[in-house]
C-alpha positions as CSV (number, residue, x, y, z in Angstrom):
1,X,14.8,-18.7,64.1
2,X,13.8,-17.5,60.6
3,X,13.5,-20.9,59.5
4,X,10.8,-22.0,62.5
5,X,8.9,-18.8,61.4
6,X,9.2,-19.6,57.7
7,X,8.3,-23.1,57.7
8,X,5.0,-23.3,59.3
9,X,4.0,-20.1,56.9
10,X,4.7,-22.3,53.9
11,X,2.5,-25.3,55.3
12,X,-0.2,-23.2,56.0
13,X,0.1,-21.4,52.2
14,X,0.3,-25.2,51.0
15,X,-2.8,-26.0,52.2
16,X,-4.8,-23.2,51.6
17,X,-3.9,-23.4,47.5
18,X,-4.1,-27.1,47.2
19,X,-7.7,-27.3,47.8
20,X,-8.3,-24.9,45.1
21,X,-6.0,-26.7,42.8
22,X,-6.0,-26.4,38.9
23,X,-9.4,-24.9,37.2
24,X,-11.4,-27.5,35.7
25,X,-11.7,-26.7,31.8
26,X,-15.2,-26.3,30.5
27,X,-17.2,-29.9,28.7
28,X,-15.8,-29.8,25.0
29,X,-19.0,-28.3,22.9
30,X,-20.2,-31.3,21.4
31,X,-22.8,-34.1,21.5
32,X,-23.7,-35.2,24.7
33,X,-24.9,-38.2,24.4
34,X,-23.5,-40.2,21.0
35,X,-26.2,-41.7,19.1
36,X,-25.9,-45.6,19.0
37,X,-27.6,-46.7,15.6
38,X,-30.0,-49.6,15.6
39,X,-30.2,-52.8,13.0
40,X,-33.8,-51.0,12.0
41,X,-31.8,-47.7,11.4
42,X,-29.6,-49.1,9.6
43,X,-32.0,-51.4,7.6
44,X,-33.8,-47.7,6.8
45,X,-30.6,-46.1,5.8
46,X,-30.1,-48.4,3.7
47,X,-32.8,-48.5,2.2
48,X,-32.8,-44.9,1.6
49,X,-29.3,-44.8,0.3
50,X,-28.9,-47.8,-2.0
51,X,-31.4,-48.3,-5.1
52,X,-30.7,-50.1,-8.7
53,X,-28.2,-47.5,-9.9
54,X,-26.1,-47.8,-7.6
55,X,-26.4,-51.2,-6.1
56,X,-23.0,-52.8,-7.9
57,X,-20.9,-49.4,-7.0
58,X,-22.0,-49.9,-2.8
59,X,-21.3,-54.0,-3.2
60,X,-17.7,-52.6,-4.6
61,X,-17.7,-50.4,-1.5
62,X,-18.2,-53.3,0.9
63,X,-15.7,-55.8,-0.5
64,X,-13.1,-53.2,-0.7
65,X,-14.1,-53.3,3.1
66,X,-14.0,-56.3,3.9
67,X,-10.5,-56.9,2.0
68,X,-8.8,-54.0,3.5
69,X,-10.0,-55.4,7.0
70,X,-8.7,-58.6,6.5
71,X,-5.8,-57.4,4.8
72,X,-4.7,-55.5,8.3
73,X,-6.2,-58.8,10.5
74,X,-2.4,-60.4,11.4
């Protein structure tokens, strides 16, 4: 008898909490939207970022690149 009385009790506590279910966590603070970089913004930046002086260090910089890319290619 207990166990007619129990069971539906349970169902009915089953269905009103699974509705309500685990609380969502709040959006990570961060950018919303990540910025995708153009060939002109990258044509600028380098620009910017790459002049006389420093020109052979930055053509080091890419064929280390480059190697270490191919390097980890099987």
């Amino acid at each position: 008898m207990l166990r007619k009385g129990l069971v539906p009790i349970i169902l009915l506590m089953i269905c009103l909490l699974c509705p309500a279910g685990c609380k969502k966590s709040s959006p990570e603070s961060g950018p919303a939207e990540e910025a995708v970089k153009t060939a002109a913004k990258y044509a600028e930046d380098a620009q910017r970022e790459i002049n006389e002086d420093n020109m052979a260090a930055e053509l080091e910089k890419i064929e280390d690149a480059l190697t270490r890319e191919e390097s980890e290619q099987p």
